[in-house]
TIVO-2410 file (N, C-alpha, C; in nm, 3 decimals):
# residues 192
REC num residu      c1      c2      c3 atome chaine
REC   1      X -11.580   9.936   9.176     N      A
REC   1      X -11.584   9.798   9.129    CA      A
REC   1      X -11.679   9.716   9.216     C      A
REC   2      X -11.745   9.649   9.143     N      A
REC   2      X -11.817   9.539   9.253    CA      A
REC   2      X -11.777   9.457   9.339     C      A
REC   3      X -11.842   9.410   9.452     N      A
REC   3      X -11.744   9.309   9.539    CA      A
REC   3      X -11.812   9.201   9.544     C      A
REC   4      X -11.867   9.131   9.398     N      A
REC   4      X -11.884   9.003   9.397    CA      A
REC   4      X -11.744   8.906   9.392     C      A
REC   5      X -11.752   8.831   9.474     N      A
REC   5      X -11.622   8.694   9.448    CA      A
REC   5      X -11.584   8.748   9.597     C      A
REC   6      X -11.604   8.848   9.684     N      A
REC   6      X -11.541   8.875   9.781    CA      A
REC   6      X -11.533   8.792   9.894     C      A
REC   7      X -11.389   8.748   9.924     N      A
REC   7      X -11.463   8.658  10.044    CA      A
REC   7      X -11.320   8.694  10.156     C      A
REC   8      X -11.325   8.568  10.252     N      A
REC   8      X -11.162   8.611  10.344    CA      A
REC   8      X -11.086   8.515  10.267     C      A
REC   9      X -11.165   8.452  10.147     N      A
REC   9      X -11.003   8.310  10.081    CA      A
REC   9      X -10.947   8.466   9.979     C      A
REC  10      X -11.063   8.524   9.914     N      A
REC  10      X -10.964   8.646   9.797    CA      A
REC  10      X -10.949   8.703   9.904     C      A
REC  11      X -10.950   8.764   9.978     N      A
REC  11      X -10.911   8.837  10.082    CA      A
REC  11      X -10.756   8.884  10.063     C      A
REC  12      X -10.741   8.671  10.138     N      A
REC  12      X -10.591   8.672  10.170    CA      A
REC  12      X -10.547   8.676  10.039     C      A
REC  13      X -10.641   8.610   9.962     N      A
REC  13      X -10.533   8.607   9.791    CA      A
REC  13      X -10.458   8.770   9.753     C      A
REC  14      X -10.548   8.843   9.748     N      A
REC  14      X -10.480   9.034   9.740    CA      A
REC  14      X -10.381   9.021   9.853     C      A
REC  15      X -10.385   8.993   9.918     N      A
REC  15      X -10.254   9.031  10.040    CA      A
REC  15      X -10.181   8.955   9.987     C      A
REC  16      X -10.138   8.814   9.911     N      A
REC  16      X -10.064   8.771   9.909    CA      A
REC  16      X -10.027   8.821   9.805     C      A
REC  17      X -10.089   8.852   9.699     N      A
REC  17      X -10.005   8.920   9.563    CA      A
REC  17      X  -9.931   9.040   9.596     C      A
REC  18      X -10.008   9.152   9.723     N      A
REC  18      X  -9.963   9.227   9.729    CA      A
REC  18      X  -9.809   9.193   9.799     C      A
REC  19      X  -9.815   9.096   9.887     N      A
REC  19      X  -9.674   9.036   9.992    CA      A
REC  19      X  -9.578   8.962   9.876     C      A
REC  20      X  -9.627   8.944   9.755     N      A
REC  20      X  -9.531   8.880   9.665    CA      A
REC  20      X  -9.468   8.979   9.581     C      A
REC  21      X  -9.563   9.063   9.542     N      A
REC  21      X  -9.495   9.218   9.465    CA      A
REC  21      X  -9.382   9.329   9.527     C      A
REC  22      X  -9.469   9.342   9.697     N      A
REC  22      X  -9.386   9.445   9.775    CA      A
REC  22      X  -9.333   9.416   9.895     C      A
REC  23      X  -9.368   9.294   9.974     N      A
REC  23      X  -9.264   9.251  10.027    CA      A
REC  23      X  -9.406   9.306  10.179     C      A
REC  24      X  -9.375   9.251  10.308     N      A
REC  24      X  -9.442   9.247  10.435    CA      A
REC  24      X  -9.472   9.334  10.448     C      A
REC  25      X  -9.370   9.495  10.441     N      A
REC  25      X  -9.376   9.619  10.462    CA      A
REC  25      X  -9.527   9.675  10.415     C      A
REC  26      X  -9.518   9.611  10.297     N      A
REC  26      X  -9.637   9.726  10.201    CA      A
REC  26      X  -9.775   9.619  10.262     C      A
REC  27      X  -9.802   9.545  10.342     N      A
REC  27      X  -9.900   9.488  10.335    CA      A
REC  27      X -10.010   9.598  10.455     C      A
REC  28      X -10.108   9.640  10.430     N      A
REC  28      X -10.171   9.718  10.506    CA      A
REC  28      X -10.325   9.727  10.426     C      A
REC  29      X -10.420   9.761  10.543     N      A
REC  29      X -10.578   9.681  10.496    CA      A
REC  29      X -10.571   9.783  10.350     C      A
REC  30      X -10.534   9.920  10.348     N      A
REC  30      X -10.555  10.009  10.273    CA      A
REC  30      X -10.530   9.945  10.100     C      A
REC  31      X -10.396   9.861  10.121     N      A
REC  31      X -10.350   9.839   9.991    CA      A
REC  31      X -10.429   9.741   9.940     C      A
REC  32      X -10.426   9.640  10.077     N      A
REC  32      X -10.530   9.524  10.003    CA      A
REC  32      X -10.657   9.533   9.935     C      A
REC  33      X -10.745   9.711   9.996     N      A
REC  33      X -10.857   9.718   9.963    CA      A
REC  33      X -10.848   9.750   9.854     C      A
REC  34      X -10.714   9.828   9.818     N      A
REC  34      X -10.724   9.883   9.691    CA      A
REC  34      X -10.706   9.786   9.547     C      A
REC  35      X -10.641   9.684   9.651     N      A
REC  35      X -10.613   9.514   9.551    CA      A
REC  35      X -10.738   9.541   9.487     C      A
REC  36      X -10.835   9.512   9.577     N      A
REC  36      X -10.941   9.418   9.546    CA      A
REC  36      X -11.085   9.527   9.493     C      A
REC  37      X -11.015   9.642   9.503     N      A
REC  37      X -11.098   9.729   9.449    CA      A
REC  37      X -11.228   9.748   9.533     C      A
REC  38      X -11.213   9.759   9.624     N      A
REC  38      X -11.342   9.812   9.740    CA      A
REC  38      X -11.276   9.891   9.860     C      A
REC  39      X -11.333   9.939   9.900     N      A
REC  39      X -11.335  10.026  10.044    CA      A
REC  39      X -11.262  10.003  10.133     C      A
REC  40      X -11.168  10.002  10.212     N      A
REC  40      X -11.072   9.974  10.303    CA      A
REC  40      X -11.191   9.897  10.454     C      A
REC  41      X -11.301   9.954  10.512     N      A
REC  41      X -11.390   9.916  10.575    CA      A
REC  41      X -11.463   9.820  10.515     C      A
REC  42      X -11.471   9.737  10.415     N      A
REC  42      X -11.533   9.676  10.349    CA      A
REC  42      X -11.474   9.512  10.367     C      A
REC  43      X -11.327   9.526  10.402     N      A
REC  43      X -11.254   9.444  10.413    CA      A
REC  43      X -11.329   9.336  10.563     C      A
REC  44      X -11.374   9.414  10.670     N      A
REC  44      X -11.346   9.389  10.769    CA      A
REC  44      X -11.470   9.293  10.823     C      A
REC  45      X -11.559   9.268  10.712     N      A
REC  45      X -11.710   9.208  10.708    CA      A
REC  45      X -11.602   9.059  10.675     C      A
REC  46      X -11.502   9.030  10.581     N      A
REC  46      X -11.422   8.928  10.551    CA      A
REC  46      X -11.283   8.881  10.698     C      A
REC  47      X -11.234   8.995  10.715     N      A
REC  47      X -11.132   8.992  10.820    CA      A
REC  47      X -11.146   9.107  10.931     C      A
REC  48      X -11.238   9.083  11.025     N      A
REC  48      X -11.280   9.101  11.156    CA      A
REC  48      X -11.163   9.145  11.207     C      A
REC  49      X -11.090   9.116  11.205     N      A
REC  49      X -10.932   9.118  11.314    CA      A
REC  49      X -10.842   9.212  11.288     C      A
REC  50      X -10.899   9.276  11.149     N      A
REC  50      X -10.791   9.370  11.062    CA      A
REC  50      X -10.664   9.334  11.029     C      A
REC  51      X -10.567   9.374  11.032     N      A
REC  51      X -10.445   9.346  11.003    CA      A
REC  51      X -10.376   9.247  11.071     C      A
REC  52      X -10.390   9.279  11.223     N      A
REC  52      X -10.339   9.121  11.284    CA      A
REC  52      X -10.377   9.001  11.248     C      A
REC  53      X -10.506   8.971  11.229     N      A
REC  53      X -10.567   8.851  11.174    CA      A
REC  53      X -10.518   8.864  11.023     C      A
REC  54      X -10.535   8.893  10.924     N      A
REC  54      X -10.440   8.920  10.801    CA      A
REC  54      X -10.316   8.839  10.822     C      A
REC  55      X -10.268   8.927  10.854     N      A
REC  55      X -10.143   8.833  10.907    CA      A
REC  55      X -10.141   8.730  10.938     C      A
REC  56      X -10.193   8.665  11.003     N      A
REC  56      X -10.244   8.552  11.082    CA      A
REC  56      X -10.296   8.441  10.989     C      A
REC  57      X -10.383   8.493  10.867     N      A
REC  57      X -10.453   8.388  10.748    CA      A
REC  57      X -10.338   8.403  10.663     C      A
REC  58      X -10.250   8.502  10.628     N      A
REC  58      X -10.140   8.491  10.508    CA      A
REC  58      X -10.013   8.389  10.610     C      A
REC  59      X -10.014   8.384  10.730     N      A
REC  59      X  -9.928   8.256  10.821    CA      A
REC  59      X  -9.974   8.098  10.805     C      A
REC  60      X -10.126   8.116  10.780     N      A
REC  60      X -10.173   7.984  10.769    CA      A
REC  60      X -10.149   7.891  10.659     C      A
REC  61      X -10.212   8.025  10.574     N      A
REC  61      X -10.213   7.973  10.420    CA      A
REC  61      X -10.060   7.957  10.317     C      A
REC  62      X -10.012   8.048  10.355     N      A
REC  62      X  -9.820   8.033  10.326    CA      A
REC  62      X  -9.792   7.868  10.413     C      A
REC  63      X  -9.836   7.841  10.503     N      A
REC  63      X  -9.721   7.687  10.600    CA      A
REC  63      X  -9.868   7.580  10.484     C      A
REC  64      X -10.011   7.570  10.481     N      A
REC  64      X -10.053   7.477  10.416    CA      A
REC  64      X -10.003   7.507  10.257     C      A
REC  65      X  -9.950   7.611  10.202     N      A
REC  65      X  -9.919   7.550  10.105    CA      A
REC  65      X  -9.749   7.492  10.069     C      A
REC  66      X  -9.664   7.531  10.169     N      A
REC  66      X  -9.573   7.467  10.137    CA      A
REC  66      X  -9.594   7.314  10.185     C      A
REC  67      X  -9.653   7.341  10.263     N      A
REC  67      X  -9.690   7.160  10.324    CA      A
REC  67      X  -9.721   7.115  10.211     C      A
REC  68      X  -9.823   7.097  10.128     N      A
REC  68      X  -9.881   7.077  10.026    CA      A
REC  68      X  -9.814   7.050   9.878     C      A
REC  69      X  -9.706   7.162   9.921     N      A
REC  69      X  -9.586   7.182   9.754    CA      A
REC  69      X  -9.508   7.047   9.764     C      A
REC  70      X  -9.459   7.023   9.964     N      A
REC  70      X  -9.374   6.903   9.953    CA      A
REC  70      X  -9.417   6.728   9.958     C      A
REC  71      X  -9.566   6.764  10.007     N      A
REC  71      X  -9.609   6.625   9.956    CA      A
REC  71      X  -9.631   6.567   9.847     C      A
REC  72      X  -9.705   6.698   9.762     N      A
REC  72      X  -9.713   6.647   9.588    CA      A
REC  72      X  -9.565   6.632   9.555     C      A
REC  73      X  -9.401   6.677   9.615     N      A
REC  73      X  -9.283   6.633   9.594    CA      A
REC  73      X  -9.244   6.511   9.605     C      A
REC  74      X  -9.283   6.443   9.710     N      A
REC  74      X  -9.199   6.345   9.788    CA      A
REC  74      X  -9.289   6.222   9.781     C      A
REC  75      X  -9.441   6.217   9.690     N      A
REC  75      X  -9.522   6.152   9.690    CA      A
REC  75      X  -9.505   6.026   9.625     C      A
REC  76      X  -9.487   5.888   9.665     N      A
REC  76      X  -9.437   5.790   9.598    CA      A
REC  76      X  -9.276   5.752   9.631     C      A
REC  77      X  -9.219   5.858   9.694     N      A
REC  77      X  -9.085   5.837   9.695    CA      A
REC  77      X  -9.014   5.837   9.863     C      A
REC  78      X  -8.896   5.734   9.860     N      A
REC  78      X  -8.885   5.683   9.988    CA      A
REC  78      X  -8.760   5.718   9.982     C      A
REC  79      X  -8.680   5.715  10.150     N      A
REC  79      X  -8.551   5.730  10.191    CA      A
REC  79      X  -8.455   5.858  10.129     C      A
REC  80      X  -8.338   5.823  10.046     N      A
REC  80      X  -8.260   5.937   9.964    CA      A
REC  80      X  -8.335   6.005   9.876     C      A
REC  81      X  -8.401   5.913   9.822     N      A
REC  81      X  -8.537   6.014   9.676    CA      A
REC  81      X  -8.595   6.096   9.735     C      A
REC  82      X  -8.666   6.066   9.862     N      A
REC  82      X  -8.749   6.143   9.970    CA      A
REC  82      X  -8.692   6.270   9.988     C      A
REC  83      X  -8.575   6.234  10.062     N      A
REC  83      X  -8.481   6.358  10.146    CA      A
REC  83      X  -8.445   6.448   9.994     C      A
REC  84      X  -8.414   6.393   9.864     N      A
REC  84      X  -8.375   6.518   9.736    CA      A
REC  84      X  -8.487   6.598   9.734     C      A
REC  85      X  -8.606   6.475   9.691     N      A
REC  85      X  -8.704   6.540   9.604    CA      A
REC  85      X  -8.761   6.673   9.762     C      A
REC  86      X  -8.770   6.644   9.862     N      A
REC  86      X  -8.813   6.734   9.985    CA      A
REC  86      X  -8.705   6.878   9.945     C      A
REC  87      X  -8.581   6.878   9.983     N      A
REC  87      X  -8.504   6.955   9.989    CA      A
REC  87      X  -8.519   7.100   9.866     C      A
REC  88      X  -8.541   6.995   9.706     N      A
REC  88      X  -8.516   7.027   9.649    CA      A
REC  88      X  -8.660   7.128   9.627     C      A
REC  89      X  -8.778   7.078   9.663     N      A
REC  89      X  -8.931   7.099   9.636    CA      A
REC  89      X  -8.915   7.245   9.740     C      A
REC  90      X  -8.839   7.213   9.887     N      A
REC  90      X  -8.845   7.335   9.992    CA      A
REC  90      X  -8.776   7.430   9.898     C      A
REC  91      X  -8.696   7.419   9.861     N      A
REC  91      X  -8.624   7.529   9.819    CA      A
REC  91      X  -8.659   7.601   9.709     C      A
REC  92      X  -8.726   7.511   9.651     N      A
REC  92      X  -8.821   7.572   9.555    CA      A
REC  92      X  -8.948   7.667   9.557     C      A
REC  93      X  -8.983   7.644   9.633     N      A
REC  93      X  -9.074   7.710   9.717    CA      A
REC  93      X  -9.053   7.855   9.789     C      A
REC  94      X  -8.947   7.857   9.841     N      A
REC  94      X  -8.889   7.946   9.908    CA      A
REC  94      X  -8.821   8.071   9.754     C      A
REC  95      X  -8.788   7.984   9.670     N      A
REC  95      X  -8.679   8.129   9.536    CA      A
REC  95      X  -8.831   8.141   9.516     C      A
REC  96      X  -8.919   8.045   9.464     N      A
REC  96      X  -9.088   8.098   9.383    CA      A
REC  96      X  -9.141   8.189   9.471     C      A
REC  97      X  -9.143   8.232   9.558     N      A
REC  97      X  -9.200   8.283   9.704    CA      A
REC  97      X  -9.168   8.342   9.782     C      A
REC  98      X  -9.048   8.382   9.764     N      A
REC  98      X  -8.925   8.490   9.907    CA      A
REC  98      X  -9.018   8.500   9.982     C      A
REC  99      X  -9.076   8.659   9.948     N      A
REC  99      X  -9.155   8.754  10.067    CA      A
REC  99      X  -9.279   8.629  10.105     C      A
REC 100      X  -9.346   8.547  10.025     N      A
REC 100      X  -9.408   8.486  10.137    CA      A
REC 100      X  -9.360   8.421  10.189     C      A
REC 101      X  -9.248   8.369  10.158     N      A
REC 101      X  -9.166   8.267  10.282    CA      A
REC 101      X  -9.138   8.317  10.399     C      A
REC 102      X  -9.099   8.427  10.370     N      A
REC 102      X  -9.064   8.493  10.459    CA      A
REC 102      X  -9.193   8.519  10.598     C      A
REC 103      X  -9.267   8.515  10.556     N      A
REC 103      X  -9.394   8.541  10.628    CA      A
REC 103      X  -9.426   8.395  10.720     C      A
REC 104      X  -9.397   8.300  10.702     N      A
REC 104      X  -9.405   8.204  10.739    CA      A
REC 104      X  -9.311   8.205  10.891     C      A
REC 105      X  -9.381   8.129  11.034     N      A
REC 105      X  -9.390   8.170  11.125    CA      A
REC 105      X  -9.292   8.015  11.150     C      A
REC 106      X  -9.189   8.064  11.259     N      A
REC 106      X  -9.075   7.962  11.255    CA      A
REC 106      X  -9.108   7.938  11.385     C      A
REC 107      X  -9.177   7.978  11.476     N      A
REC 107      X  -9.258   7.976  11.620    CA      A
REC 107      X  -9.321   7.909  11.618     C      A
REC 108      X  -9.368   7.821  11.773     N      A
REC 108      X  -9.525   7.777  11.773    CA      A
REC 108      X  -9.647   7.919  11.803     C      A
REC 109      X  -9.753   7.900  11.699     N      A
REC 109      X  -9.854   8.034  11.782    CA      A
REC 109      X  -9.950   7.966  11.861     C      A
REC 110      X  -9.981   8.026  11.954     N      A
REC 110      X -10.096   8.004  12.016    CA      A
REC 110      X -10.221   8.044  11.900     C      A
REC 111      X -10.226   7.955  11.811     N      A
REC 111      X -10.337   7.978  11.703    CA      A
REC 111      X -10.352   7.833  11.679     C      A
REC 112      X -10.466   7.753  11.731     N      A
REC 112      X -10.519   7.646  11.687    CA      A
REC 112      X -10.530   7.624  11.533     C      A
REC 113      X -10.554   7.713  11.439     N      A
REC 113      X -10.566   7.712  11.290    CA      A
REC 113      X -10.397   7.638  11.221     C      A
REC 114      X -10.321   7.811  11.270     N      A
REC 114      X -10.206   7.768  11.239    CA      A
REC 114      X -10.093   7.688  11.305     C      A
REC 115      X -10.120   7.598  11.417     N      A
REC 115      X -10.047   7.503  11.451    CA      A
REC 115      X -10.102   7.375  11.367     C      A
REC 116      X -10.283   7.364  11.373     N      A
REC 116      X -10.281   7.222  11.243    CA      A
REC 116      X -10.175   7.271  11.123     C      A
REC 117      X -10.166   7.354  11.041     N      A
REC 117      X -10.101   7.373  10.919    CA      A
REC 117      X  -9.926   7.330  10.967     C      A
REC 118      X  -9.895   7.425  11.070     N      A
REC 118      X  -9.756   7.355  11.111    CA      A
REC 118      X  -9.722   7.176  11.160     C      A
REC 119      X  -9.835   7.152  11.158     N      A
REC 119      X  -9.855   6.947  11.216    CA      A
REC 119      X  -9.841   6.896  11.093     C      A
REC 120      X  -9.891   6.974  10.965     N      A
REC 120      X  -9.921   6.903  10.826    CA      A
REC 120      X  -9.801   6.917  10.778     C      A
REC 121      X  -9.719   7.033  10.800     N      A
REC 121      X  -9.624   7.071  10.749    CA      A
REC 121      X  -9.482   6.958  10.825     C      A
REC 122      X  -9.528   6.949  10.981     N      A
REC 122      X  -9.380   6.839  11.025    CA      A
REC 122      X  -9.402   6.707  10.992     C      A
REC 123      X  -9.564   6.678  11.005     N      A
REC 123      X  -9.560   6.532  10.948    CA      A
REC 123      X  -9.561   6.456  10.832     C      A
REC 124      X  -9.538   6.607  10.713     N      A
REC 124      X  -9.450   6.562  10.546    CA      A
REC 124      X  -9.292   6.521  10.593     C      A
REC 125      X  -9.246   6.632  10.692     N      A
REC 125      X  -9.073   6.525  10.708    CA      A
REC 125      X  -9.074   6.448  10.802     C      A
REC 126      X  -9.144   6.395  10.856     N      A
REC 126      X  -9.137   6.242  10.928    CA      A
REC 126      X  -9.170   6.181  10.847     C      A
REC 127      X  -9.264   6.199  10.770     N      A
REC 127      X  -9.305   6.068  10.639    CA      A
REC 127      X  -9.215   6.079  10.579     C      A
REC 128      X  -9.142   6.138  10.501     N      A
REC 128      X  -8.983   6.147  10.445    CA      A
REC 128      X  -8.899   6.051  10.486     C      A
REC 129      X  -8.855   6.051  10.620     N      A
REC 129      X  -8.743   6.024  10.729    CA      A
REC 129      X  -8.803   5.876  10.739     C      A
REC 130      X  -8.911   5.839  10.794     N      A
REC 130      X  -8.956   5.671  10.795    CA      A
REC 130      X  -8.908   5.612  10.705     C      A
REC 131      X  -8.881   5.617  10.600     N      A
REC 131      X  -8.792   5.507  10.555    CA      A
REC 131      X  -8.659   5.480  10.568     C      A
REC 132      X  -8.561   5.559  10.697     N      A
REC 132      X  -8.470   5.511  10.744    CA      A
REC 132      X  -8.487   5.454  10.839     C      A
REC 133      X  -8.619   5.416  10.916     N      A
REC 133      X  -8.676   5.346  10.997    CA      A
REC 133      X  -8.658   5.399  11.177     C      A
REC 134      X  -8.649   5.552  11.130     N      A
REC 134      X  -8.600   5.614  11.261    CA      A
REC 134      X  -8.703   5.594  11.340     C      A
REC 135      X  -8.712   5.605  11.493     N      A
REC 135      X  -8.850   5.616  11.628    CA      A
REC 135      X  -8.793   5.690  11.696     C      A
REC 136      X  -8.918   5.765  11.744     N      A
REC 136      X  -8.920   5.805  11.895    CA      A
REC 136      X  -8.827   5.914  11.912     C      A
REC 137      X  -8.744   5.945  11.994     N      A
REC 137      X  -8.672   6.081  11.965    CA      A
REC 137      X  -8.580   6.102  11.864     C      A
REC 138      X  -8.517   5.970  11.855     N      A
REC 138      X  -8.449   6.025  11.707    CA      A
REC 138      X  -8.470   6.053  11.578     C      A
REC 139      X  -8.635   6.000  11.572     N      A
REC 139      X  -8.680   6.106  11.473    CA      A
REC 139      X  -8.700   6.232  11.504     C      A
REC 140      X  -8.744   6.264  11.592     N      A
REC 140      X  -8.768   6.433  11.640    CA      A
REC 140      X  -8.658   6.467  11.577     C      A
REC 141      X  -8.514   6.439  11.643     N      A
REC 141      X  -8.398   6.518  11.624    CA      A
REC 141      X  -8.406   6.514  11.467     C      A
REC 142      X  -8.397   6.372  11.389     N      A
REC 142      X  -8.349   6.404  11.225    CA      A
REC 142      X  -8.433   6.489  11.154     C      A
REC 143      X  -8.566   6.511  11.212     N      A
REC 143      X  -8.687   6.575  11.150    CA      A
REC 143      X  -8.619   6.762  11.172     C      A
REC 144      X  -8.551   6.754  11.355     N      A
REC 144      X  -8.511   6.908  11.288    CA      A
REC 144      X  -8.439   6.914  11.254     C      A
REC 145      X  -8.337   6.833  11.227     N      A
REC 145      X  -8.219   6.843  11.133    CA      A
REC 145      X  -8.229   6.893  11.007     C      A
REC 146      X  -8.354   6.793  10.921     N      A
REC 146      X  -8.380   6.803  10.842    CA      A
REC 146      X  -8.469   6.977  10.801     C      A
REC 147      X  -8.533   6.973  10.876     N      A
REC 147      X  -8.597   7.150  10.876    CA      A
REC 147      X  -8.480   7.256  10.876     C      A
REC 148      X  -8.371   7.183  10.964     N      A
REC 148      X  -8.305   7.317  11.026    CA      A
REC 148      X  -8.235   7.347  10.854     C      A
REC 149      X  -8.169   7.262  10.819     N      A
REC 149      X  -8.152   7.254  10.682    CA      A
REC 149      X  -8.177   7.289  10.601     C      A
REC 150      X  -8.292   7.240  10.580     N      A
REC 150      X  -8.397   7.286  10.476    CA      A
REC 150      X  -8.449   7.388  10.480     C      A
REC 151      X  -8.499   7.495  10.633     N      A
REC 151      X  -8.499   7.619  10.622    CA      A
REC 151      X  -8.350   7.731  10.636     C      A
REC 152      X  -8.285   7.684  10.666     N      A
REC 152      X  -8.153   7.739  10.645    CA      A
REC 152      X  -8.084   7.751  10.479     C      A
REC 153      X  -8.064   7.693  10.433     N      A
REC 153      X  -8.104   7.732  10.307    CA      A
REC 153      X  -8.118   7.813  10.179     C      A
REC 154      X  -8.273   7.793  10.253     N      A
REC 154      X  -8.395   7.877  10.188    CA      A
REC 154      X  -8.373   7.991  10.226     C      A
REC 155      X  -8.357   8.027  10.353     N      A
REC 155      X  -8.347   8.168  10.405    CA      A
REC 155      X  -8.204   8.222  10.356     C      A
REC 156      X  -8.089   8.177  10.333     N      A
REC 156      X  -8.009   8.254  10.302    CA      A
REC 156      X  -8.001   8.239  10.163     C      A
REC 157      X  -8.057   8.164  10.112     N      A
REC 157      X  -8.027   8.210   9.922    CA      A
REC 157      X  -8.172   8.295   9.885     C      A
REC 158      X  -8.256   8.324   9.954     N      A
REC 158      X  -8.329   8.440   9.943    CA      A
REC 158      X  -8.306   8.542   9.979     C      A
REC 159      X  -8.233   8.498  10.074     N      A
REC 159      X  -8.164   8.690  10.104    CA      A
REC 159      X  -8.061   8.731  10.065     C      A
REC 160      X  -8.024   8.606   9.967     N      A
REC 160      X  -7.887   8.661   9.869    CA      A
REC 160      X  -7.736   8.649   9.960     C      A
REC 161      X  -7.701   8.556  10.031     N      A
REC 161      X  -7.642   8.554  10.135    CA      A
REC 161      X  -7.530   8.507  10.088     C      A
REC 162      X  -7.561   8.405   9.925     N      A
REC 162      X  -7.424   8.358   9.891    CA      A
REC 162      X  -7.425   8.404   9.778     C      A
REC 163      X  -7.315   8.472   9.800     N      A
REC 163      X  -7.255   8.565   9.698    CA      A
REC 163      X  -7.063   8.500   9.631     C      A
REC 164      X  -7.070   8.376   9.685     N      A
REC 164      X  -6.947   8.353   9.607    CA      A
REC 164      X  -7.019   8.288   9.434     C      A
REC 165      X  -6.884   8.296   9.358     N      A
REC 165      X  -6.915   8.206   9.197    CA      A
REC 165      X  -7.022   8.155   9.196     C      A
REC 166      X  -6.923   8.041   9.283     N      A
REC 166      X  -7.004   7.937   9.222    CA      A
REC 166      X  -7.138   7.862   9.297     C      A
REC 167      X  -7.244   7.817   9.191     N      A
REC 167      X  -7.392   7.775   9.171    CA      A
REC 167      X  -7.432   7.761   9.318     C      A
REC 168      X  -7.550   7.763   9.343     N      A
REC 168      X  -7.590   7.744   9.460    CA      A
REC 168      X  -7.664   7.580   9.491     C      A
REC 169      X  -7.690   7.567   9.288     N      A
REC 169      X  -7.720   7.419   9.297    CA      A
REC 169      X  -7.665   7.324   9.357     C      A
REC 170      X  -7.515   7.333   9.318     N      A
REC 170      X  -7.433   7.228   9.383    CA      A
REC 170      X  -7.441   7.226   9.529     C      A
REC 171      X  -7.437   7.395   9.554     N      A
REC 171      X  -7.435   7.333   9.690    CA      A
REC 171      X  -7.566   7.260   9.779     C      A
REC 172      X  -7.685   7.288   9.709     N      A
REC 172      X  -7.789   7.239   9.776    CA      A
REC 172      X  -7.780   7.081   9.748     C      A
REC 173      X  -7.707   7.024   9.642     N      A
REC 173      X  -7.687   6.866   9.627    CA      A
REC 173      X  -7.587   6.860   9.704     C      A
REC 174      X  -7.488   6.935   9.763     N      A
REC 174      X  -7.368   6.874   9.865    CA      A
REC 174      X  -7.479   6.879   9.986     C      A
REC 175      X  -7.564   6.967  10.007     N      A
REC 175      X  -7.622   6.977  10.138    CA      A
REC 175      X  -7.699   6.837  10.108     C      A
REC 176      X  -7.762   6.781  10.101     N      A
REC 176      X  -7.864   6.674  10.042    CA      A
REC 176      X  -7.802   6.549  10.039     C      A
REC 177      X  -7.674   6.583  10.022     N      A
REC 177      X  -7.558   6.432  10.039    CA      A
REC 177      X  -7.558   6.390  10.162     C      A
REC 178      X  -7.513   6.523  10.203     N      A
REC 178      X  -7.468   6.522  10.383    CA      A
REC 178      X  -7.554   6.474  10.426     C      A
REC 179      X  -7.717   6.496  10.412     N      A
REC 179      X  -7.790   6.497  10.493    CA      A
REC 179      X  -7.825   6.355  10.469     C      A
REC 180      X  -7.827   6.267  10.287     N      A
REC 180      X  -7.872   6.160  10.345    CA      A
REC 180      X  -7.788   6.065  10.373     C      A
REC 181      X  -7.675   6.079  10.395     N      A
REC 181      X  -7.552   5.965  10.442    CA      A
REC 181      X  -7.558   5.998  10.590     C      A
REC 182      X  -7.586   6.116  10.653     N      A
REC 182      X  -7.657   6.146  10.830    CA      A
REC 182      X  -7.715   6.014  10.825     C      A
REC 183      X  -7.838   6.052  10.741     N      A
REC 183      X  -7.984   5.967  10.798    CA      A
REC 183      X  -7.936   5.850  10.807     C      A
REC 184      X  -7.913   5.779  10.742     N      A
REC 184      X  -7.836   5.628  10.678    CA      A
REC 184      X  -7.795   5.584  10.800     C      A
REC 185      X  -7.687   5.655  10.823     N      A
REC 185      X  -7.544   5.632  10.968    CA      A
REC 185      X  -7.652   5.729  11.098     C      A
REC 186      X  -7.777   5.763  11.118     N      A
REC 186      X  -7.798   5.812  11.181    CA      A
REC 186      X  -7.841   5.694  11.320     C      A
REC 187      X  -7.808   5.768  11.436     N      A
REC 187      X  -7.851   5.611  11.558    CA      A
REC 187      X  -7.963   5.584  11.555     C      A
REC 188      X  -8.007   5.452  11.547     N      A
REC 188      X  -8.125   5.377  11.532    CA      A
REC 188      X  -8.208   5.331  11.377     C      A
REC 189      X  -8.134   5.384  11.305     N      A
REC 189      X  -8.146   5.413  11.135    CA      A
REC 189      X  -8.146   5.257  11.122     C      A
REC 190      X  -8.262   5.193  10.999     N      A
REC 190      X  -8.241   5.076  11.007    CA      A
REC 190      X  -8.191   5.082  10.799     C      A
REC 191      X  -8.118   4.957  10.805     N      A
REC 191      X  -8.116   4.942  10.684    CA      A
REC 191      X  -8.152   4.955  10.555     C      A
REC 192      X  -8.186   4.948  10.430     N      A
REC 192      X  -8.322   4.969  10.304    CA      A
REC 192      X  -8.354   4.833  10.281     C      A
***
């Protein structure tokens, strides 16, 4: 096959179809080459780094696009609307996406690339959270509250964790209650 269109953006795109089909395990330069229908060495004119770097652009590009999923969410919308439409947009993200969620790096890296994407990604839930008029450390704290939450979650209804009856919807609107009657009553929280 020809390798016109080839670049490191399709690159990562084959790794990610392949990380959405088979999950982290199966991701290796071999499969991707075979994604993309060229040479396994062919890859490496696009991704220098081989597989570690791979890894490394499917970390970047997985945190800018959920960053991205929850601003077009929460866009226009302030305080409790904020904190649903966020919750509801993360979690969405996470059932559309398991295995790449999963890929997504809960660490700081020593990777200048992917710490901007993680800055874009915390400063969608501080823009969220400002309209309870939080500062200074107690936003830090509601901001990981709000993550810890919001990736907690995600991670266990992707891994199938709740296995009782009943809906998982409800419970993500009981979680979403809790969280915005926190913010509300949270210290330093100012009025609407």
């Amino acid at each position: 096959m020809p390798r016109a269109g080839l670049s490191t953006a399709a690159v990562v795109d084959h790794a990610l179809e392949l990380v959405d089909a088979q999950g982290q395990s199966a991701l290796t330069l071999a499969a991707v080459a075979a994604r993309a229908g060229v040479a396994t060495p062919s890859l490496y004119k696009h991704v220098s780094g081989g597989l570690p770097e791979l890894r490394r652009l499917i970390a970047v590009r997985t945190t800018e696009e959920l960053a991205e999923h929850l601003a077009a969410a929460v866009l226009g919308l302030s305080r409790d609307e904020a904190v649903r439409a966020l919750l509801t947009a993360y979690a969405d993200y996470a059932l559309t996406y398991p295995r790449r969620y999963a890929a997504l790096p809960q660490a700081p890296e020593p990777d200048a690339e992917l710490q901007a994407a993680a800055e874009r990604l915390v400063r969608v839930l501080f823009a969220v959270l400002r309209g309870y008029g939080l500062e200074g450390s107690e936003a830090v704290h509601a901001v990981r509250t709000l993550r810890a939450a919001a990736h907690g979650y995600a991670s266990l209804t992707t891994a199938g964790a709740f296995q009782l009856a009943e809906g998982t919807d409800t419970t993500l609107e009981r979680l979403t209650g809790v969280l915005i009657e926190g913010f509300a009553g949270w210290p330093g929280a100012k009025a609407p």
